[in-house]
Backbone bond lengths (Angstrom), bond angles and torsions (degrees), N, CA, C in turn:
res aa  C-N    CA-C-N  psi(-1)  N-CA   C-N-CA  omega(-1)  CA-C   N-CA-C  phi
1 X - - - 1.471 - - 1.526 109.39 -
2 X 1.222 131.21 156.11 1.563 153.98 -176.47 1.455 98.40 -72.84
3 X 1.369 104.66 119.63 1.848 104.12 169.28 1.706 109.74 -101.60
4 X 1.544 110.96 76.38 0.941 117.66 165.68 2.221 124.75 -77.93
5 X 1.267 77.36 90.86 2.032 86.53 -169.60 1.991 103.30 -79.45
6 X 1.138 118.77 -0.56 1.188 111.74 -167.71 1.825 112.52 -159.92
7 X 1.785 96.12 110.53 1.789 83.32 172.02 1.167 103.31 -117.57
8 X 1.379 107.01 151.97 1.607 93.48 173.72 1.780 99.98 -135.31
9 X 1.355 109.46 138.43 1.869 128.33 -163.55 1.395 95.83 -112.03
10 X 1.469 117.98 103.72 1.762 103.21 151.16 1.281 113.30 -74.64
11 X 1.607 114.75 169.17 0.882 89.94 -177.75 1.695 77.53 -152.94
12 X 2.010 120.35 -166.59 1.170 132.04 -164.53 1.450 119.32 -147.05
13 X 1.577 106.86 -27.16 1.461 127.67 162.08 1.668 101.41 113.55
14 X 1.648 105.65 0.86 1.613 100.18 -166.88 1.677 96.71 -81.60
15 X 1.055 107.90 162.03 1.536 122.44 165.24 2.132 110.88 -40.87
16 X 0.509 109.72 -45.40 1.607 124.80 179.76 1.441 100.17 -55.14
17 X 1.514 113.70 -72.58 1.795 117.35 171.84 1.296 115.73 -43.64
18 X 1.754 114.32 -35.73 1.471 106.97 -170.80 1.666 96.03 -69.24
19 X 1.242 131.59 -29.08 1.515 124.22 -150.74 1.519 85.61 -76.46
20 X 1.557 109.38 -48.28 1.505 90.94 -149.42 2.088 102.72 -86.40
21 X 1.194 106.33 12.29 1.687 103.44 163.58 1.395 92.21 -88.88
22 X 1.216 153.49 -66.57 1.352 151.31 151.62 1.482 97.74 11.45
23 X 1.179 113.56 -62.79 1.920 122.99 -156.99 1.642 92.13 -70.45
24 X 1.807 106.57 -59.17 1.561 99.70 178.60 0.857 133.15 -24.41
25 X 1.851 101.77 -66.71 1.620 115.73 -152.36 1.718 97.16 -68.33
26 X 1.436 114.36 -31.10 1.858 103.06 177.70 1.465 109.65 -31.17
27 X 1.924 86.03 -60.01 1.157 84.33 -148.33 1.966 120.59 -77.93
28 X 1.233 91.50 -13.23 1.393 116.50 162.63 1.961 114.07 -28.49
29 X 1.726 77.59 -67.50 1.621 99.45 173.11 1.205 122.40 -55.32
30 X 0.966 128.89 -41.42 1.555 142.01 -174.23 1.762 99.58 -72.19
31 X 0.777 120.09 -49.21 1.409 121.45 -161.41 1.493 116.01 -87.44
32 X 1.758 91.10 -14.01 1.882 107.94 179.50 2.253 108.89 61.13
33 X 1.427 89.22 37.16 1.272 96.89 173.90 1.323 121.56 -89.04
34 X 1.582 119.20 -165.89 1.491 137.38 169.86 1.524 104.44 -81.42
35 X 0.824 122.91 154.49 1.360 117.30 -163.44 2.042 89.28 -152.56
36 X 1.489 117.56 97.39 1.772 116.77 -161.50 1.673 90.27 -129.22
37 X 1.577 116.57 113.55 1.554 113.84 -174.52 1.787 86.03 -99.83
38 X 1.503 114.31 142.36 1.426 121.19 -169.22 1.991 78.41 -125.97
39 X 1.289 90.07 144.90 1.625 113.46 161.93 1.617 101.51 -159.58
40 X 2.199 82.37 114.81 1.489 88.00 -177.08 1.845 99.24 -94.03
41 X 1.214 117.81 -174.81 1.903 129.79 -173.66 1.475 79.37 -125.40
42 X 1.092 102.82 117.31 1.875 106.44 146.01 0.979 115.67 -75.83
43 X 1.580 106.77 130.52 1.676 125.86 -146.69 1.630 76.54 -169.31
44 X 1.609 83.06 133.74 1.926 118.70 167.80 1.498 106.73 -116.96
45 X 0.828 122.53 74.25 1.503 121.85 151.65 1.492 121.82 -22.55
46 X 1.574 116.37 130.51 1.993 127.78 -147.51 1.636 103.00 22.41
47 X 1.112 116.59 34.26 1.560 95.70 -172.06 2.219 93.52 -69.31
48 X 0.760 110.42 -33.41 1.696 106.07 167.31 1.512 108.89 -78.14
49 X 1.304 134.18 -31.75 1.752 112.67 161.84 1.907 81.04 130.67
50 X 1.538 124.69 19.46 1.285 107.67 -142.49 2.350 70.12 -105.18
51 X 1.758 102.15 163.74 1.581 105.10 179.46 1.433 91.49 -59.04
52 X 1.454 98.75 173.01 1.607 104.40 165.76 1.464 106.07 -96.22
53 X 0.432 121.27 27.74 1.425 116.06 150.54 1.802 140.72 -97.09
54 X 1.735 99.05 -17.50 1.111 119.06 164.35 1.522 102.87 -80.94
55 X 1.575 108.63 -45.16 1.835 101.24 173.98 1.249 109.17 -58.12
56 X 1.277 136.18 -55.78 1.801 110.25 177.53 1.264 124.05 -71.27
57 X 1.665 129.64 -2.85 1.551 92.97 167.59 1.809 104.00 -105.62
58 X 1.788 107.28 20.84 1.767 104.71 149.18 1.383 106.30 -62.58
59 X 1.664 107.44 -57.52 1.292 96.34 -172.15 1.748 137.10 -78.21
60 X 1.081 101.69 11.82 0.972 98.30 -162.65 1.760 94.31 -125.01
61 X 1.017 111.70 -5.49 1.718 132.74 143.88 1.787 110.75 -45.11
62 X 1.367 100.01 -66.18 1.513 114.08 -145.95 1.929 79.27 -93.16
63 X 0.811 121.56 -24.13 1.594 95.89 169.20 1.567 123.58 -99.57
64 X 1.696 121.57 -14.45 1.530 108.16 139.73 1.948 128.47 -34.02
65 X 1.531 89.10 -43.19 1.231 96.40 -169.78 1.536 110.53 -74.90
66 X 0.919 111.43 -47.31 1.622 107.59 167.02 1.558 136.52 -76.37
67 X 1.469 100.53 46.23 1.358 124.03 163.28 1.265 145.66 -48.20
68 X 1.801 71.05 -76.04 1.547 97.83 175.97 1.337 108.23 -84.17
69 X 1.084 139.79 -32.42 1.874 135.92 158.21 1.744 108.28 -38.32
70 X 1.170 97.45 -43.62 1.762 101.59 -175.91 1.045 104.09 -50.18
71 X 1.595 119.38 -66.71 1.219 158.69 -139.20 2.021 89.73 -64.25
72 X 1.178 105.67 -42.58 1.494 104.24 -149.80 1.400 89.66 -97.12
73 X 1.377 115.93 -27.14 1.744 116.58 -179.34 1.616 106.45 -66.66
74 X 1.356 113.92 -43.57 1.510 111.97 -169.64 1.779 110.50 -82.15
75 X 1.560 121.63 -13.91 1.064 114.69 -161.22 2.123 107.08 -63.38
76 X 0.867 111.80 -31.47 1.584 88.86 178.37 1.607 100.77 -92.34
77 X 0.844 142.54 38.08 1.682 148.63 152.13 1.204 85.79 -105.23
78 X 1.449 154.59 -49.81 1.786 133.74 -176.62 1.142 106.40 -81.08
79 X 1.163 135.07 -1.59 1.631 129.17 157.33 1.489 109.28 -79.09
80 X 1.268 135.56 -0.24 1.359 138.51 -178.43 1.681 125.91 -135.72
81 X 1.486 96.17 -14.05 1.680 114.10 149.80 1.457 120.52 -147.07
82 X 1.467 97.76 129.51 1.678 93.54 -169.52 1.805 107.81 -68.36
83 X 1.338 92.36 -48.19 1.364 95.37 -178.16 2.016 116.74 -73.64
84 X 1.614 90.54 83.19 1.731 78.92 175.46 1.775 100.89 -134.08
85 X 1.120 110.96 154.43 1.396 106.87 -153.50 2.049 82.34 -126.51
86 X 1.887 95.36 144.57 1.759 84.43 159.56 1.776 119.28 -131.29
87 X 1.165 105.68 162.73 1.196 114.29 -155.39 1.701 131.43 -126.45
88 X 1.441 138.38 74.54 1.226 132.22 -148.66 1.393 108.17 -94.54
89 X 1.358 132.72 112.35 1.255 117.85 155.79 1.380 131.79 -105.28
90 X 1.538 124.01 -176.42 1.906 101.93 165.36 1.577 96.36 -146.20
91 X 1.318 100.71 138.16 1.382 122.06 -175.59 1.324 103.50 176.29
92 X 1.539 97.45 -165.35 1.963 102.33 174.68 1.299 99.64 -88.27
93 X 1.139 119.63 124.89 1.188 152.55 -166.38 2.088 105.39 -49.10
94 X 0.839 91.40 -46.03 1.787 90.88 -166.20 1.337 90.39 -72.42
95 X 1.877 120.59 -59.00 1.719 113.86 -177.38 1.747 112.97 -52.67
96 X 1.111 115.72 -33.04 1.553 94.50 -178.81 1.503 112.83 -84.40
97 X 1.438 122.48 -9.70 1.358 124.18 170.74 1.418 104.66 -64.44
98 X 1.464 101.46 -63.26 1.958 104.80 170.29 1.000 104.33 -43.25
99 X 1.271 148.44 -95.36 1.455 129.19 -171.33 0.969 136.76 -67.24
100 X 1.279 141.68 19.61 1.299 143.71 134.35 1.281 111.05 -52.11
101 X 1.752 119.44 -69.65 1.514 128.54 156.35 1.654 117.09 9.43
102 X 1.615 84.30 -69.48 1.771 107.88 -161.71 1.533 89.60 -66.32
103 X 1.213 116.87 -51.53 1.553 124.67 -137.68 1.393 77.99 -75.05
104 X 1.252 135.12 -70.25 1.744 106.67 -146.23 2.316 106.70 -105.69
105 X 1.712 89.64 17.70 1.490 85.30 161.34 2.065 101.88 84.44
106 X 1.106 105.91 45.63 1.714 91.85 -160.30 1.891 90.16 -88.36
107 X 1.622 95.14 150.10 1.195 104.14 169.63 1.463 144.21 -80.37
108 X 1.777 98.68 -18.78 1.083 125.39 -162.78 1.588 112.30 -151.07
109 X 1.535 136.82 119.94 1.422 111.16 -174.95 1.433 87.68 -117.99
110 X 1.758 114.45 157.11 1.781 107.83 166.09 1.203 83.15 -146.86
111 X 1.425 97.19 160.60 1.661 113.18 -158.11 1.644 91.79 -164.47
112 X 1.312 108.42 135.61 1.721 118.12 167.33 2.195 96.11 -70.58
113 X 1.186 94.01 154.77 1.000 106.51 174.78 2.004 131.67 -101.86
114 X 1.433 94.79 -8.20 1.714 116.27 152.09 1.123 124.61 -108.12
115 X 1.013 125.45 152.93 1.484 139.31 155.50 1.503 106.10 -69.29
116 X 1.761 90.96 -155.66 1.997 88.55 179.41 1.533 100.93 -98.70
117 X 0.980 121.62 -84.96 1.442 124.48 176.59 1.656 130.22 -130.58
118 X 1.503 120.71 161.85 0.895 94.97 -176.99 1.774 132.29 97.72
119 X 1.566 96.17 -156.66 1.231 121.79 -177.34 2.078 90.08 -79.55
120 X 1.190 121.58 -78.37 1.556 102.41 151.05 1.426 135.97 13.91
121 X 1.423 89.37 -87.05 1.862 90.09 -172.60 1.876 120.49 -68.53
122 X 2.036 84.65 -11.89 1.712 90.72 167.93 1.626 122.16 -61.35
123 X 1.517 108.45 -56.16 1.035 115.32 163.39 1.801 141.10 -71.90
124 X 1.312 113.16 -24.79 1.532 97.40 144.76 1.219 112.83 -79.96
125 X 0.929 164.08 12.02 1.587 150.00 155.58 1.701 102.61 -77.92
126 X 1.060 128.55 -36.65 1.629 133.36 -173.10 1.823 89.62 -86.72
127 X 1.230 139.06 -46.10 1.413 131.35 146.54 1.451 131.01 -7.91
128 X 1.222 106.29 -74.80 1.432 143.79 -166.41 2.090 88.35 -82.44
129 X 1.004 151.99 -48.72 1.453 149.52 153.97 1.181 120.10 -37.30
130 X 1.649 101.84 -49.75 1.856 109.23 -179.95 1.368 101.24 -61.61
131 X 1.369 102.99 -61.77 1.609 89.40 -164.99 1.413 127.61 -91.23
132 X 1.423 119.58 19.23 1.924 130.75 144.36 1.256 84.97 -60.46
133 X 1.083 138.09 -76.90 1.428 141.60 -137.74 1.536 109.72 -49.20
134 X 2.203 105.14 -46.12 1.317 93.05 -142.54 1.663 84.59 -121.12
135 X 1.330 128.70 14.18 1.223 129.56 -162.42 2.011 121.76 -82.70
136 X 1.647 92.91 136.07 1.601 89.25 -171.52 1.412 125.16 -72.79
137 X 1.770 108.08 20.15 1.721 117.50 -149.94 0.878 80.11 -143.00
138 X 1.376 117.57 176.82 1.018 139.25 151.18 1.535 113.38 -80.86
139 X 1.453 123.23 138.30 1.376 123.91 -171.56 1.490 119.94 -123.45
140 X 1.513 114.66 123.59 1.604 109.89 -177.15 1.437 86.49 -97.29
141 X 1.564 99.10 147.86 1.684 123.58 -177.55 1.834 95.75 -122.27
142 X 1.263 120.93 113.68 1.494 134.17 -172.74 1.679 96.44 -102.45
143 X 1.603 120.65 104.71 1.705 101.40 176.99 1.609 97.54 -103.78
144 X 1.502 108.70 160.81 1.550 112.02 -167.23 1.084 129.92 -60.65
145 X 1.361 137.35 5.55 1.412 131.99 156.71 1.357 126.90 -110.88
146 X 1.848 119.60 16.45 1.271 112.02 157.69 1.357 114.97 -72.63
147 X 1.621 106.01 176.54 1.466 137.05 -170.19 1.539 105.63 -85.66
148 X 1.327 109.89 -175.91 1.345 115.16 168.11 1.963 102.35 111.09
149 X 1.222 114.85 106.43 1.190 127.54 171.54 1.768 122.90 -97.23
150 X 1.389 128.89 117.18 1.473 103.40 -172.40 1.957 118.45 -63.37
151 X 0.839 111.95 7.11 1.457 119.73 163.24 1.413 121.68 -73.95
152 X 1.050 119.79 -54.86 1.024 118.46 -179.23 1.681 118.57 -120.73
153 X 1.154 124.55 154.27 1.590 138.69 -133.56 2.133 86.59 -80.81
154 X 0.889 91.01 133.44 2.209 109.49 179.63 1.370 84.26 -97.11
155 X 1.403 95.56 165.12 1.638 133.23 169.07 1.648 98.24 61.86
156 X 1.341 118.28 65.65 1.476 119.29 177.83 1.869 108.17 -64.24
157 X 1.511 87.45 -28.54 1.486 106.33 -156.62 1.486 115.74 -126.88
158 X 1.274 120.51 118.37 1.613 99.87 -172.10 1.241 117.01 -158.92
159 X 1.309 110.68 132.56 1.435 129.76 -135.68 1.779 106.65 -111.06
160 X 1.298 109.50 80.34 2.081 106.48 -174.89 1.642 107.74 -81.93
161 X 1.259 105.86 117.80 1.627 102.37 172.16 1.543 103.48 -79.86
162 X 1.437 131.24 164.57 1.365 113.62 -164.86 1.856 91.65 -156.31
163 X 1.164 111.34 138.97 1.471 118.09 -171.67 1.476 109.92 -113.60
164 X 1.314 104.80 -42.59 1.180 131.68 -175.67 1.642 126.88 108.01
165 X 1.238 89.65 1.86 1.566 107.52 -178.46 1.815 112.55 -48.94
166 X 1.239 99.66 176.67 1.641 84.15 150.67 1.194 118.86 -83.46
167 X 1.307 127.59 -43.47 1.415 112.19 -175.82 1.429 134.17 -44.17
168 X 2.035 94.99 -35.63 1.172 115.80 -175.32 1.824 108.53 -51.94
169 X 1.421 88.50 -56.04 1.883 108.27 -177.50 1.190 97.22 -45.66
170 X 1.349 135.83 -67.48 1.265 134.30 -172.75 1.649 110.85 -37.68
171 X 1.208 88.19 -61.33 1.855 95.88 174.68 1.342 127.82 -40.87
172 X 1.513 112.58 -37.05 1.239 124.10 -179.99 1.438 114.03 -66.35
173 X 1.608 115.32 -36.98 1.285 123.05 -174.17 1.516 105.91 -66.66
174 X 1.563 109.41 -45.53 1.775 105.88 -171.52 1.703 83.52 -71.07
175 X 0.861 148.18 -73.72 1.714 131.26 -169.83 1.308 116.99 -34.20
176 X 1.189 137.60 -27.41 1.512 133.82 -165.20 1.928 84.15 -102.37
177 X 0.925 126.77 -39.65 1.693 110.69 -165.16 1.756 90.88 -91.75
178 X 0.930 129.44 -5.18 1.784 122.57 173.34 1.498 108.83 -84.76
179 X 1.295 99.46 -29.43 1.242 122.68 -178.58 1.769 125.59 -42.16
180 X 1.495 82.78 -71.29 1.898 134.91 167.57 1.830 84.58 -52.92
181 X 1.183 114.45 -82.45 0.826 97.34 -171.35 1.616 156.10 -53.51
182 X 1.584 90.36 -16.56 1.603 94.36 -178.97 1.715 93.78 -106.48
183 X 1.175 111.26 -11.45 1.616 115.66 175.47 1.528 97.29 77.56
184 X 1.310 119.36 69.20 1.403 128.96 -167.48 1.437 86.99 -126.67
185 X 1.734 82.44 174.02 1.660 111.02 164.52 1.448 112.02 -88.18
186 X 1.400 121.05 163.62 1.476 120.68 -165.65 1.414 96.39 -160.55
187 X 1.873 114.83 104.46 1.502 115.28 173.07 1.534 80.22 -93.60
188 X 1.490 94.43 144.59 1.923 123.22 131.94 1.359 137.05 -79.55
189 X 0.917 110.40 80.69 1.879 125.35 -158.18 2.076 102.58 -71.20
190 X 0.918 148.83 41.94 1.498 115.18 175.48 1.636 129.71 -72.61
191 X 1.213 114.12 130.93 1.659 118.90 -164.51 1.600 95.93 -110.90
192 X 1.430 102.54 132.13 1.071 148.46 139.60 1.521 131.85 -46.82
193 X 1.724 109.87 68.55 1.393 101.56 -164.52 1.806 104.53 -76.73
194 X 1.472 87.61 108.53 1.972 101.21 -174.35 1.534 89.01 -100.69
195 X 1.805 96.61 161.74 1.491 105.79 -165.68 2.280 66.59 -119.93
196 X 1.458 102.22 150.02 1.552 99.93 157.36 1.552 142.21 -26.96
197 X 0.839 138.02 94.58 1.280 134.99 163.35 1.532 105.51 -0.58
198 X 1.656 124.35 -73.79 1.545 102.40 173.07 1.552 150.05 -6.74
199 X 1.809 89.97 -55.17 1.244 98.16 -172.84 1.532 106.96 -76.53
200 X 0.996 135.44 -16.29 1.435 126.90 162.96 1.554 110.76 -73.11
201 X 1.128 137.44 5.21 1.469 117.29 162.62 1.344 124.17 -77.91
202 X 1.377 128.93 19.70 1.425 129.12 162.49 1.381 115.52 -98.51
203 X 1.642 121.84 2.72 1.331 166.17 175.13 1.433 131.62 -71.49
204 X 1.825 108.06 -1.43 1.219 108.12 -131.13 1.675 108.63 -58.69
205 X 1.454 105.54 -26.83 1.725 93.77 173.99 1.332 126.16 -65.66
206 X 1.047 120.65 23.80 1.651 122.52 -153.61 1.632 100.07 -147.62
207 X 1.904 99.21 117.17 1.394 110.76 -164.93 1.506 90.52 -101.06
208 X 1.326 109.23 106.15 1.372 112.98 141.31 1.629 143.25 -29.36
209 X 1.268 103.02 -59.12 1.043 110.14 174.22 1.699 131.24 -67.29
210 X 1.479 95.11 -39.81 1.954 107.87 159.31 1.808 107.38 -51.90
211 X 0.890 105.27 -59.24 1.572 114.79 172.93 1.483 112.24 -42.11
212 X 0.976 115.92 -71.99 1.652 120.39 172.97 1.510 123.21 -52.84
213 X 1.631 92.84 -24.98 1.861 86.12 163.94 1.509 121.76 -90.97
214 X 1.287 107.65 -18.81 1.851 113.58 -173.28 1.813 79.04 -86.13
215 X 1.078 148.18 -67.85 1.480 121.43 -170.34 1.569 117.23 -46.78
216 X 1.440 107.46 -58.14 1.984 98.76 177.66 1.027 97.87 -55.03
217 X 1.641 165.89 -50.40 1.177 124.23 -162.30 0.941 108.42 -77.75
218 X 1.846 141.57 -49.51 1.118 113.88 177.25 1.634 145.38 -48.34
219 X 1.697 110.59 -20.77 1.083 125.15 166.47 1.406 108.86 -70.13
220 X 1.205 110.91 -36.04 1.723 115.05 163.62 1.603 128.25 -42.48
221 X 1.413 97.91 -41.76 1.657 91.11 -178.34 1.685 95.44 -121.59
222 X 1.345 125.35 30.83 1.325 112.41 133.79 1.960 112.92 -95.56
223 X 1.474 124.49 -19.30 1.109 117.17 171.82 1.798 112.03 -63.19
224 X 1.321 106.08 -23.69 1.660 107.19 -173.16 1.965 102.17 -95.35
225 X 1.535 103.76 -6.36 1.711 95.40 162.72 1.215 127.38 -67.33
226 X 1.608 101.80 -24.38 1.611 114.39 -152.27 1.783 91.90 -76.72
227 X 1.300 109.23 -44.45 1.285 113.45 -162.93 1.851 110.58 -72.43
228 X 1.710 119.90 99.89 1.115 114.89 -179.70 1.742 123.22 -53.96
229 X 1.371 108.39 157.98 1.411 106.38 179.39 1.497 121.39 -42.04
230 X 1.651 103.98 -55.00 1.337 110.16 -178.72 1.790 144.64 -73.51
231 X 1.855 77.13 4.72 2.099 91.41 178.25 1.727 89.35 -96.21
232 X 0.988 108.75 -20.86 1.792 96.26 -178.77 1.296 112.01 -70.06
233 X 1.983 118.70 -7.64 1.613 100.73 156.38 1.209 127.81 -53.85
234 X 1.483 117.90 -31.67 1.514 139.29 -168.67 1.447 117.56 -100.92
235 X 1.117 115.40 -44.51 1.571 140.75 -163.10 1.071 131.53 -104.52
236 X 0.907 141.12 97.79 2.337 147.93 -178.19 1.571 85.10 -119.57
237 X 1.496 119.53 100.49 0.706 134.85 157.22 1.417 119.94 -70.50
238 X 1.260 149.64 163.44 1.267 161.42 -116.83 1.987 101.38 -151.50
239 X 1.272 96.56 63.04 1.919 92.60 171.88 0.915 133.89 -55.20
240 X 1.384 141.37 116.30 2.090 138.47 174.93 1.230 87.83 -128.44
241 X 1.385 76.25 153.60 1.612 97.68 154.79 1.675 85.25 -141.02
242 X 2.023 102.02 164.95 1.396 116.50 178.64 1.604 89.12 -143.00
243 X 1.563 92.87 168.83 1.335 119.76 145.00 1.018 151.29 -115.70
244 X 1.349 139.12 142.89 1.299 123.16 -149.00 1.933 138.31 130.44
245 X 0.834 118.52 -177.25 1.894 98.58 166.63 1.344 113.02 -82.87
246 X 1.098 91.04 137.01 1.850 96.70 -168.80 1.460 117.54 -65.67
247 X 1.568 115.46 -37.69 1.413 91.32 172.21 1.794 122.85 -94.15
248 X 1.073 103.14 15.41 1.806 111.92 168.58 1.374 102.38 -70.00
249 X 1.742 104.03 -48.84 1.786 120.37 -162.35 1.378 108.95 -70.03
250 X 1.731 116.45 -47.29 1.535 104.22 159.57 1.416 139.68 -39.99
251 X 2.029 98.40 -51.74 1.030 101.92 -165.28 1.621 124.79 -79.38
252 X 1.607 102.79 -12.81 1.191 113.54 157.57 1.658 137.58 -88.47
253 X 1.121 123.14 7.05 1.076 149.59 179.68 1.857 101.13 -105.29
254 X 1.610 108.96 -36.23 1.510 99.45 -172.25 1.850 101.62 -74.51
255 X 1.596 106.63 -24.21 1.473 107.99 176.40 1.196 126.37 -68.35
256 X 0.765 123.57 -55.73 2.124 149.72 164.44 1.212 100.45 -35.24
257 X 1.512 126.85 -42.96 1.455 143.51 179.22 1.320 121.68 -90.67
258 X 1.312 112.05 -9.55 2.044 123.13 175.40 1.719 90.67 52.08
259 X 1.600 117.22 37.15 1.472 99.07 179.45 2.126 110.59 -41.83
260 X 1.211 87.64 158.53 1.432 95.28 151.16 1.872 125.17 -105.14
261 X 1.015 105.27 -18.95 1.352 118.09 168.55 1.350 132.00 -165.90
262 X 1.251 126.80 143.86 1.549 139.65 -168.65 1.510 104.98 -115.67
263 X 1.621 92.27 125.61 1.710 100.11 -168.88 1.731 92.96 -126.53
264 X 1.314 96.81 126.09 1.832 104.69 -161.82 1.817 96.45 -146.00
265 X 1.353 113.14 123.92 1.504 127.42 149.16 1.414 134.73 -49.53
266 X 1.244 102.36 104.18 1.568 110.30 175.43 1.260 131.38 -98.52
267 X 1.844 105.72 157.50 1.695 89.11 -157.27 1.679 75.47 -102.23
268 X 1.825 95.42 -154.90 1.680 135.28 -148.19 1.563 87.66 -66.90
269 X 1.482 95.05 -171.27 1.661 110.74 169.51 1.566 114.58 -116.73
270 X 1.283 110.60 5.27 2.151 115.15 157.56 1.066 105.05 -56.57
271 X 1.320 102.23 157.58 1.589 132.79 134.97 1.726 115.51 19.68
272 X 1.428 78.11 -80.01 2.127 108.04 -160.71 1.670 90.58 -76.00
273 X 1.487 131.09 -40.36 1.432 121.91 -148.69 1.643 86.88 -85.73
274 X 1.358 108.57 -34.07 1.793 120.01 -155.61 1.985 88.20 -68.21
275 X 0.939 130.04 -45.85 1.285 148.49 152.89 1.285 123.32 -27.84
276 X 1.410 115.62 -63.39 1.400 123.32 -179.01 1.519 97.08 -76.37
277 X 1.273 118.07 -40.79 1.744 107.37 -172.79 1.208 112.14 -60.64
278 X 1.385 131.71 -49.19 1.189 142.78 -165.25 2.148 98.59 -70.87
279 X 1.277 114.36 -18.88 1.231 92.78 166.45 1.551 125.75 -105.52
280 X 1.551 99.80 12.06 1.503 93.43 154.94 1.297 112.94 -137.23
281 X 1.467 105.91 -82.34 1.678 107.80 167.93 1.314 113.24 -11.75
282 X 1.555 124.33 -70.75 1.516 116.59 -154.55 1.872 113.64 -59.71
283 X 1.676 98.18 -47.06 1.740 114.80 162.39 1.137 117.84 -20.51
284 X 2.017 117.23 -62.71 1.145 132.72 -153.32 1.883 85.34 -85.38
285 X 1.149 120.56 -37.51 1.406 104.69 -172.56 1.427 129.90 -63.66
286 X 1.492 105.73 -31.34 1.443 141.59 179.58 1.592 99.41 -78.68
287 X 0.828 132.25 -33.11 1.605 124.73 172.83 1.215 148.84 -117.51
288 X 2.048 87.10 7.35 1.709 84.46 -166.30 1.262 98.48 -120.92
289 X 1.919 106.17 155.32 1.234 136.17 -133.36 1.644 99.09 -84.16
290 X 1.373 118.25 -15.97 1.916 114.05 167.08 1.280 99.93 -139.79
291 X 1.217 112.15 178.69 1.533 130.58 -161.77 1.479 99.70 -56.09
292 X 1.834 105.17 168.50 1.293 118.31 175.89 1.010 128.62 -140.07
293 X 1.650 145.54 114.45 1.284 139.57 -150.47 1.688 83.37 -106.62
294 X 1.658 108.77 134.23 1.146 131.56 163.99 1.470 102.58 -107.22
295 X 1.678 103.04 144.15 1.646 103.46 -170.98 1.296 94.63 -142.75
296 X 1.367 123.79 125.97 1.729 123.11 158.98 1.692 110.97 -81.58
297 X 1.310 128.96 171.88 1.278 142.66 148.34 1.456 99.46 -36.61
């Protein structure tokens, strides 16, 4: 099982943040972790020309004051972990999330994926991007119309796309122990990015279809590597393979399936990874219908 000792939830006060501290504190519970809700103030330091020293006791004004708002936002998340700690900072919002992350070691980050409205939901959504991108955790992204009640147990259903990467592997592991844990179902999705059958008819010696079966099986019994000996006391996971663009095939497969959550491997923060994420991960994050656990190596 995952020794997750520490989650930490920013949050904003909108309806969206409450769901996905909702998602935390579960999982908070389950794991018998720290459970630390951070709400940073976007704050520009001299951005008026004023010493800094007048900028910290703005900020440090405007987060006395947002106490008791905290206070009342987190109270049914401390009815479901004792140990939850809260946390105000002010800066740009995504860098002090990143370093907070770093700074106190978090295991797990979840974050709604809107703001409230608006000019708002522009900027937490470009928030919530930075830090998939650049994050030292793994990060669940909650967008406002998934499920999941803190009463009763989330992720009934859960859907791992799998590449084989490391990250992917990694991914598989937080899916099989989320799994266990909520006593869910758990497909193994790997896709097959196929170009049409068409375009191979200028091909004519070349069987498509033989081809497409010697890859699904081999993707076949790397989907049955992932799964260790000892979760198959508990666990018969659900094997596919598809064809197609991978994040169409997830994201339509997570519908068909009413997943409750999508657990997907993420790459680096270069160039090439910033690239590759944005053509799947970020897609699947931006469109799909329940939460999403992003996982690095």
């Amino acid at each position: 099982m995952l020794d997750i000792r520490r989650v930490v939830c920013p949050v904003d006060f909108s309806p969206v943040s409450k769901r996905a501290l909702d998602h935390a504190a579960v999982i908070a519970r389950w794991y018998e972790a720290e459970l630390v809700v951070l709400h940073v103030i976007p704050f520009m330091p001299t951005i008026f020309g004023f010493p800094a020293s007048v900028d910290t006791a703005i900020a440090a004004a405007d987060a006395d004051a947002l106490i008791p708002e905290l206070t009342a936002f987190v109270a049914e998340a401390k009815t479901m972990v004792s140990a939850t700690q809260m946390m105000v900072r002010s800066g740009s919002p995504a860098v002090e999330i990143l370093h907070y992350a770093a700074e106190v070691e978090a295991d797990l980050l979840v974050l709604g994926t809107h703001g409230r409205t608006g000019f708002e939901r522009f900027m937490v959504g470009s928030v919530t991007e930075k830090v998939l991108r650049k994050a030292p955790c793994p990060v669940l992204s909650v967008p406002p119309h998934s499920g999941g009640q803190p009463e009763r147990p989330v992720f009934g259903r859960i859907l791992c796309g799998a590449d084989f990467s490391e990250a992917s592997n990694r991914a598989a592991e937080y899916a099989l122990s989320l799994a266990q844990e909520a006593n869910g179902l758990l497909t193994l999705l790997h896709v097959v990015d196929w170009m049409p059958d068409k375009n191979f008819a200028k091909y004519p010696q070349f069987d498509p279809e033989a081809y497409r079966q010697v890859i699904t099986r081999e993707a076949r019994r790397q989907l049955e590597r992932l799964v260790p000996e000892e979760a198959r006391n508990w666990c018969e996971p659900d094997l596919r393979i598809s064809c197609g663009k991978p994040y169409r095939q997830i994201l339509r497969i997570a519908a068909e399936d009413q997943a409750d959550l999508i657990v997907l491997g993420a790459h680096g923060s270069g160039p090439i990874d910033r690239m590759l994420f944005g053509s799947t991960t970020q897609h699947v994050v931006r469109q799909a219908p329940c939460p999403v656990l992003t996982v690095r190596a």
